[in-house]
C-alpha positions in Angstrom: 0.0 0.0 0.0 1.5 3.5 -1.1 -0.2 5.8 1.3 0.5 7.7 4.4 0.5 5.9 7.5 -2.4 6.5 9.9 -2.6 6.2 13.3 -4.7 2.7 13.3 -2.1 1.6 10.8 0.8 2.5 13.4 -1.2 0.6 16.1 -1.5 -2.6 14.1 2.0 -2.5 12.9 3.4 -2.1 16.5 0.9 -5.1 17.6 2.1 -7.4 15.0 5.4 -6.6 15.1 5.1 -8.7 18.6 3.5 -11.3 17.1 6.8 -11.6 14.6 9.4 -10.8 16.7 7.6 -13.6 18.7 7.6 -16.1 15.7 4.2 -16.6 16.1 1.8 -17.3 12.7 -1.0 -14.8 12.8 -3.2 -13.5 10.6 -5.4 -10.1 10.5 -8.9 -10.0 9.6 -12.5 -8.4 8.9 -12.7 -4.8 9.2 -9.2 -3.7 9.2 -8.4 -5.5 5.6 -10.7 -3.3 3.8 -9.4 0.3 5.7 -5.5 -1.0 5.0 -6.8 -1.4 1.6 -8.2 2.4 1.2 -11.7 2.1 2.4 -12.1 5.4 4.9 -13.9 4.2 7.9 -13.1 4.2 11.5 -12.9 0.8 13.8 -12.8 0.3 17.4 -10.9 -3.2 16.9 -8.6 -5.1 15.3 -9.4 -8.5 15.1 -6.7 -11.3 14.9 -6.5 -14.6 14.2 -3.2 -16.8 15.9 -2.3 -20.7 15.1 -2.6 -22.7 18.1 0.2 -22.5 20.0 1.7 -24.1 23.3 0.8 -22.4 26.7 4.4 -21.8 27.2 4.6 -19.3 23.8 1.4 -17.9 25.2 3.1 -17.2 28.7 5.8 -15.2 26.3 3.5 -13.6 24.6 1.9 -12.1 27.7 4.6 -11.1 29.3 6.2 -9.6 25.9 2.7 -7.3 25.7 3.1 -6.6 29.8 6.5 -5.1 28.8 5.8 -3.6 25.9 2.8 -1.2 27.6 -0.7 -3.3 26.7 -2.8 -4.9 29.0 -6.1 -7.3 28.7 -9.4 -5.5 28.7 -11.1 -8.2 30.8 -8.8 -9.7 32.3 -5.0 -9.7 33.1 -2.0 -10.6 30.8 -1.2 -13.5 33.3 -4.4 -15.1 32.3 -4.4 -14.6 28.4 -2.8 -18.8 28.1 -5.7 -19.8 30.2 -8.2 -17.8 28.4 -6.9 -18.4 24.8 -6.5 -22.5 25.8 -10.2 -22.0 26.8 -11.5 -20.8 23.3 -11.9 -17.3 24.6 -11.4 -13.9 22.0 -9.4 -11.7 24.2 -9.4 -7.8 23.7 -5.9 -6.2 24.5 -5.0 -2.7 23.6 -2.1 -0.2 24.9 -1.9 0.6 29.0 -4.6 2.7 29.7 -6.5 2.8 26.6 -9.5 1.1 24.9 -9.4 2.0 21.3 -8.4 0.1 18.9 -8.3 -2.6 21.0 -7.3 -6.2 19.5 -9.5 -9.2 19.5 -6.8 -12.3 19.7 -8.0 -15.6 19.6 -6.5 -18.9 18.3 -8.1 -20.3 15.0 -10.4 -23.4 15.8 -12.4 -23.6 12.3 -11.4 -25.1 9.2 -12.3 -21.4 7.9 -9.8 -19.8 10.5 -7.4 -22.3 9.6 -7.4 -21.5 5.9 -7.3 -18.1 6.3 -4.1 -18.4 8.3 -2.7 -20.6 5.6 -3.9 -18.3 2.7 -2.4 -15.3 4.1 -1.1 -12.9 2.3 1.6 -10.4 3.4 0.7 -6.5 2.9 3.5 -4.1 2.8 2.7 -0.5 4.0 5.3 2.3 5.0 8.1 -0.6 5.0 6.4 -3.0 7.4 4.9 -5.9 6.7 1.1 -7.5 8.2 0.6 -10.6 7.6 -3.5 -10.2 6.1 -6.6 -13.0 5.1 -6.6 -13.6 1.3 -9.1 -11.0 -0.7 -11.0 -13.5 -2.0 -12.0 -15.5 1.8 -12.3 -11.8 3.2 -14.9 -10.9 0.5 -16.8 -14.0 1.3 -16.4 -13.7 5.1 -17.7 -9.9 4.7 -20.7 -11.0 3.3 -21.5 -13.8 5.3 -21.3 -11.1 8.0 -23.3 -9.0 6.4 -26.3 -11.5 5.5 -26.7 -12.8 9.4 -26.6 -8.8 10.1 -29.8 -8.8 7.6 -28.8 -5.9 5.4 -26.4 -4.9 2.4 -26.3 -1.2 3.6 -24.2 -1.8 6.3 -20.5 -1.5 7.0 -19.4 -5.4 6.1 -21.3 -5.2 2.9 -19.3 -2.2 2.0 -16.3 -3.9 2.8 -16.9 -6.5 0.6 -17.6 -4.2 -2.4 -14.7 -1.8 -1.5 -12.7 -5.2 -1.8 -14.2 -6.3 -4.6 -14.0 -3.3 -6.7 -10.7 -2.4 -5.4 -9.6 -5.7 -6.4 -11.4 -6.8 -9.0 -8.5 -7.2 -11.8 -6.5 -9.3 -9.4 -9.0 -11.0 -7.9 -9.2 -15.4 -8.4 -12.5 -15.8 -9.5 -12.7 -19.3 -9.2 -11.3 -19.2 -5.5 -13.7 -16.5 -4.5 -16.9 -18.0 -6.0 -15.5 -21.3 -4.1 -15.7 -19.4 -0.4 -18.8 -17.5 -1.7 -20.3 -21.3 -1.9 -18.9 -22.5 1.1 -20.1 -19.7 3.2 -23.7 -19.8 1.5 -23.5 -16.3 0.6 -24.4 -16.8 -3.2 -27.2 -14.2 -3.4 -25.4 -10.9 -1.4 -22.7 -12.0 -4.2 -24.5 -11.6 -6.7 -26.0 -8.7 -5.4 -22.4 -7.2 -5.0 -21.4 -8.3 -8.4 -24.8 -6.0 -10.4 -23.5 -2.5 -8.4 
């Protein structure tokens, strides 16, 4: 991405960067793909997506964030093994603050698993975020955006500010596979006539 860096962007990069210097396989998703991407709208959270991971990397990885100035919105740091081993999302953001926060959680879906393993790597102001593949966001966007009952709303714009962002790169036959899987064949189609 060729743009100037915003805030959120420095926020996320600093986050991840954790996660790297950590070695630990993450992946960003929803919201925050399609404003990385260009799409002007504000978000209170981040939300990420880790590969399963011992308890003992998870102890690291609390007491790396400790250090490092965030804390856990609901509960400590301390706990964040115990709650992540439990199948718990977890919001974290930087000492003292509440926006954007970061919703961690480890993947336990085939679909979080692929997205992880479709990741693509997005290069903004000479750092690197490790982001789901266009095509499964689009699909996950409007999955999102058919249990929330309308295409006016934020996730169906994010799926057409994907889609007609990327629409010359896109793999067709990929997307209309996730489109299918997620059951979301008629808010496609719906994207694909505007």
């Amino acid at each position: 991405m060729s743009r100037e860096l915003s805030d959120l962007d420095r926020d996320v990069i600093d986050f991840t960067a954790v996660l790297d210097d950590l070695g630990l396989d993450y992946v960003v998703v929803s919201g925050y793909v399609a404003i990385l991407t260009g799409r002007a709208r504000s978000t209170e959270d981040v939300d990420v997506v880790l590969a399963p991971v011992s308890d003992s990397e998870l102890d690291g990885l609390a007491t790396r964030l400790e250090a490092d100035g965030y804390w856990g919105m609901a509960m400590p740091l301390d706990d964040l093994s115990e709650m992540l081993g439990d199948g718990d999302r977890l919001r974290i953001a930087e000492d003292g603050e509440m926006f954007p926060n970061f919703e961690v959680w480890l993947a336990s879906n085939d679909l979080e698993r692929e997205a992880l393993s479709t990741a693509i790597t997005a290069s903004i102001g000479g750092h690197h975020i490790s982001i789901s593949s266009i095509e499964l966001q689009i699909a996950y966007k409007l999955r999102l955006a058919e249990r929330s009952g309308t295409t006016e709303g934020k996730d169906f714009e994010d799926a057409l500010h994907l889609y007609l962002t990327f629409e010359d790169e896109l793999k067709a036959e990929r997307l209309e596979s996730y489109v299918e899987r997620l059951g979301v064949e008629d808010s496609y189609a719906e994207l694909r006539r505007i």
